[in-house]
N, C-alpha and C positions, 0 to 999 in steps of 0.2 A: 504493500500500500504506500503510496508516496505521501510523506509527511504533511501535513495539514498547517504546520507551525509558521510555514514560509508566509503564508497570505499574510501574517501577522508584520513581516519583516519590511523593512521600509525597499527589499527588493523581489515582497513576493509574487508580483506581475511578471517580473525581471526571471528570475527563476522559473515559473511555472510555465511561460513560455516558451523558455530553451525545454522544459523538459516534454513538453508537447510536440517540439517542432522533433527532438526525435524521437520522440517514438513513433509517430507519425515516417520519419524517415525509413524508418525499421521495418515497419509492418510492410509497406508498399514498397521496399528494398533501393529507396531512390538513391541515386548518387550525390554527396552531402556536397555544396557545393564552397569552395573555399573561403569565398568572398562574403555568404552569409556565415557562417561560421567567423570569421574576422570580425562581423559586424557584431555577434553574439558575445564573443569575447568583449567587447570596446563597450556593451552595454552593462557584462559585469564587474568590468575594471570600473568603470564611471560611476556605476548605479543608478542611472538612466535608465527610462524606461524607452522601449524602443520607438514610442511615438516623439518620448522630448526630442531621441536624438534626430530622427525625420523631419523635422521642425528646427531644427538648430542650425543656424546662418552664421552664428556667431563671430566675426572675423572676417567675415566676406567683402569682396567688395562691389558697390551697386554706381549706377547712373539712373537716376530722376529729373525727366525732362518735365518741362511745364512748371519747376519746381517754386516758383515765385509765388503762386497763391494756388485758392483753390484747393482741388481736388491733389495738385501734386504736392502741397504740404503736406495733406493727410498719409501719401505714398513714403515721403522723404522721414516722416518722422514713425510710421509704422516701422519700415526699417531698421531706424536709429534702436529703436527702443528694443531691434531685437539684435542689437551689437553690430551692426553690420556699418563699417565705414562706406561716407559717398560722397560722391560727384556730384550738386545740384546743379543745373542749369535752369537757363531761359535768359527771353534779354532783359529784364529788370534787375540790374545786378545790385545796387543796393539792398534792392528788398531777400537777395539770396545771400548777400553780407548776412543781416540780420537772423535770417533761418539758422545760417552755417554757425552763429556764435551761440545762440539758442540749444540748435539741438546737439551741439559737442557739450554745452556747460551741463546740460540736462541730461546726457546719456552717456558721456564718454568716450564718444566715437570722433573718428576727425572728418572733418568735412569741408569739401571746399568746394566753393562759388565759382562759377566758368559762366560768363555773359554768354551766351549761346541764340543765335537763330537755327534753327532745324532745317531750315529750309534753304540755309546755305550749306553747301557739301565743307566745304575749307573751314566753316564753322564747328561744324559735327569732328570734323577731323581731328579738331584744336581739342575739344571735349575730352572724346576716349582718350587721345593721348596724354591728356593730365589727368586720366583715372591710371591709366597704364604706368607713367612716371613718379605719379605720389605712391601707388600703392602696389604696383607691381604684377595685377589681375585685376581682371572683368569678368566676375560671375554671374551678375544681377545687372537685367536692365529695362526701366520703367519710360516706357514709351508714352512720355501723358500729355505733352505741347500739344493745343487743340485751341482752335477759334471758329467763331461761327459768324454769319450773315443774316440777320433779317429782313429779308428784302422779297418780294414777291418776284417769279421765275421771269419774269414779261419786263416786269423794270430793271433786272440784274445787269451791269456790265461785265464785258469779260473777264476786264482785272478782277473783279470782286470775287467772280468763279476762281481765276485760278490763285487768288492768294489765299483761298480755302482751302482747295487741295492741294497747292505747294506745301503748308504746316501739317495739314492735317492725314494727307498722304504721304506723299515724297517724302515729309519728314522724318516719317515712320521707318520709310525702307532705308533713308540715308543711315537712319539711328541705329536699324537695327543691323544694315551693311555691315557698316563700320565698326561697331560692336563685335560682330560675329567672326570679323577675320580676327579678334584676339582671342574667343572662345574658343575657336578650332585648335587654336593652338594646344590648349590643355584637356579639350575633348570633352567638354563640363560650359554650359551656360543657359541660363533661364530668362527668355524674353517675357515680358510682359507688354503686349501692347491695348492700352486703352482704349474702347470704343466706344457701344451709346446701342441703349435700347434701339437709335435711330440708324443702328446701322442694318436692323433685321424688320423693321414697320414702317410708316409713314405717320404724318402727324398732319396736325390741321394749321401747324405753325408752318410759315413762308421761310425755310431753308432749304431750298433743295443743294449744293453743296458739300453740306456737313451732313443731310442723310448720304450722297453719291459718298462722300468719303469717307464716313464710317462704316457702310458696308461693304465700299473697296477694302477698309483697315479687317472686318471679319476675314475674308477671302485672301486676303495677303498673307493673314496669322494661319490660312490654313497648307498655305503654299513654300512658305518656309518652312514650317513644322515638319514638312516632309522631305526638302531638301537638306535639311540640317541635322536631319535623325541620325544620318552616319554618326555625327560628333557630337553625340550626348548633347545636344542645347534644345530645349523644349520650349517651344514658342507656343503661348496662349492669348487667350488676350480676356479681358474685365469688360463686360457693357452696363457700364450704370444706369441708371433710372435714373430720376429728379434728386440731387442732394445740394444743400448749400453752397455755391460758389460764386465768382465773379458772372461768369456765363449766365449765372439762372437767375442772376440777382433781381433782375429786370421783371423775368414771369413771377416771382414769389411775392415780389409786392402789390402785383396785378391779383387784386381778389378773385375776381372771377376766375382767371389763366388757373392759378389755386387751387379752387374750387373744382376747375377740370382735371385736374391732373391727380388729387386727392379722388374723384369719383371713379380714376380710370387705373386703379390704384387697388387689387384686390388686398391688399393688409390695412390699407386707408391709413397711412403716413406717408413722406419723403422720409430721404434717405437718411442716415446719422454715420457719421466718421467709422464706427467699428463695424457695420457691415461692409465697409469694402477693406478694412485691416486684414479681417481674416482672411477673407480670399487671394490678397494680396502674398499674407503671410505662406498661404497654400504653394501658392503658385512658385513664389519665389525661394523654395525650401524642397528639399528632395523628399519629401512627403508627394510630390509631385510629377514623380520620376518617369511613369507607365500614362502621364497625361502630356497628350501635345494636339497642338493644331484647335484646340477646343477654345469656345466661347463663354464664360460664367457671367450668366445676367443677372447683376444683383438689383433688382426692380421693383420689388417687393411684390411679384409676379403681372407683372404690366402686359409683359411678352405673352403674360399664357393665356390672357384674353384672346 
C-alpha cells in the first residue's frame, strides 16, 4: 500500500505524482523518457509542484510592445510580477521612462524603455537588439502596438487605411520577424500577438481597418505557428473584449455605446486587468508548450453569441 502520510507533506502532490507516472509507466511497459524524468527530479530537488514549475518564467527575458499605456501596461507588468526582465517599447518614451522605474522599484526586474514605432523595420530592429545586448535572450514576446480609426468606410482616406494596418499588421510580423530570428537561435520562444474580438465578428462601430487587421493579426498567428514549430517558439495570440484603455476611452463614456456593449456581453461586465494576466501568464510560460497557432478570447463570451 503506498503510504498515505505524503499528502500530509508540503510535497505530497510532488511525490504522488512521480509515483503515479510510474506505475502507470510499468503497467503499459512504456519507455521512461529522459527529459520527463529530468523534469521529475528538478520538481523534487525544488519542491515544486509540477504546475508552479510550468508557470515559472522567472528570469526570462520578454518585449512588450504598445507598452506606454493601456492594455500593454497590464502585459509589461503581468510579466514583471512574474520575475521576468523586459524591453518596453512604443513611441511615448517618457511615459515608458516612468513604467520602467515603476515596475523595476516594485518587482525587481530591470527594465528598459526603447522609443519604438513598429511600423518602422530599423525601429523594430533597434528594439530586439537592446533586448539581445542588455540581457542576452528573447524568450517572451508581447505583440500589443495597436490603433484604430473611427471613421465611416465611404469617408476613409487611404492614408488613414494604411496607417492602421502599417501598426497594426506589418507591425506585428516586423515584431514578430525580428524577434524570431533570435529565438531560433536557442530553439525556445513564445509569441504573443494581440488581437480583438474584432478580428473574428463585425460591429456596428465604423472601423473597418482595425477589424481587416485584427483578423489579418488571427490568421498570421496561425501561419507562423506552423512555420516556426520546427524551433520550439509557439505563437498564439489574446483577443480581448471591451476592457479599460486609451482606445475605448471614448465608447465607455458614451452611455448608451455602454449600455450596448454590456447587453452584448453574456457575463454582463467589461473586462478587468486579471483576466487577460492569466492568459497572458499561460501563454507566455511552458504550461503552454503542446498550444500554438491558437486564439484565447477573453470577452466574457461576446464571440459565443
Amino acid at each position: 500500500m503506498f503510504p498515505l502520510f505524503i499528502f500530509n507533506s508540503p510535497f505530497g502532490s510532488v511525490v504522488f505524482s512521480k509515483f503515479l507516472f510510474f506505475q502507470y509507466s510499468l503497467r503499459f511497459n512504456l519507455n521512461l523518457n529522459k527529459n520527463i524524468l529530468k523534469i521529475y527530479k528538478t520538481v523534487v530537488e525544488l519542491g515544486k509542484t509540477v504546475m508552479e514549475l510550468c508557470f515559472d518564467i522567472k528570469g526570462q527575458t520578454a518585449i512588450v510592445t504598445g507598452a506606454s499605456g493601456g492594455l500593454g501596461v497590464t502585459f509589461a507588468e503581468t510579466l514583471a510580477e512574474r520575475g521576468v526582465n523586459l524591453v518596453i517599447a512604443a513611441r511615448r518614451y517618457e511615459r515608458l521612462v516612468k513604467l520602467a522605474e515603476d515596475l523595476s522599484s516594485n518587482y525587481g526586474v530591470q527594465v528598459i524603455p526603447v522609443k519604438t514605432d513598429v511600423s518602422q523595420e530599423e525601429q523594430v530592429v533597434n528594439m530586439v537588439k537592446a533586448a539581445r545586448e542588455n540581457f542576452g535572450s528573447i524568450e517572451i514576446l508581447v505583440n500589443n502596438a495597436g490603433i484604430a480609426s473611427l471613421s465611416p468606410s465611404v469617408d476613409m482616406n487611404l492614408e488613414e487605411w494604411k496607417k492602421v494596418i502599417d501598426v497594426n499588421l506589418t507591425g506585428v510580423f516586423l515584431c514578430a520577424r525580428t524577434a524570431a530570428r533570435e529565438m531560433i537561435k536557442k530553439k525556445y520562444g513564445k509569441i504573443v500577438n494581440i488581437a480583438s474580438i474584432y478580428g473574428a465578428v463585425g460591429d456596428i462601430f465604423p472601423t473597418a481597418p482595425y477589424y481587416a487587421s485584427k483578423g489579418a493579426v488571427i490568421n498570421l498567428t496561425r501561419a507562423l505557428a506552423i512555420e516556426w514549430a520546427p524551433y520550439k517558439i509557439n505563437v498564439n495570440a489574446i483577443a480581448p473584449g471591451f476592457f479599460p484603455s486609451e482606445m475605448t476611452e471614448t465608447v465607455f463614456k458614451d452611455e448608451k455605446a455602454l449600455k450596448y456593449i454590456l447587453s452584448r456581453t453574456p457575463l454582463g461586465r467589461t473586462g478587468e486587468p486579471l483576466d487577460l494576466k492569466a492568459a497572458l501568464t499561460y501563454l507566455a510560460s511552458s504550461a503552454s508548450d503542446y498550444f500554438t497557432g491558437q486564439t484565447i478570447f477573453v470577452d466574457g463570451g461576446w464571440t459565443a453569441l
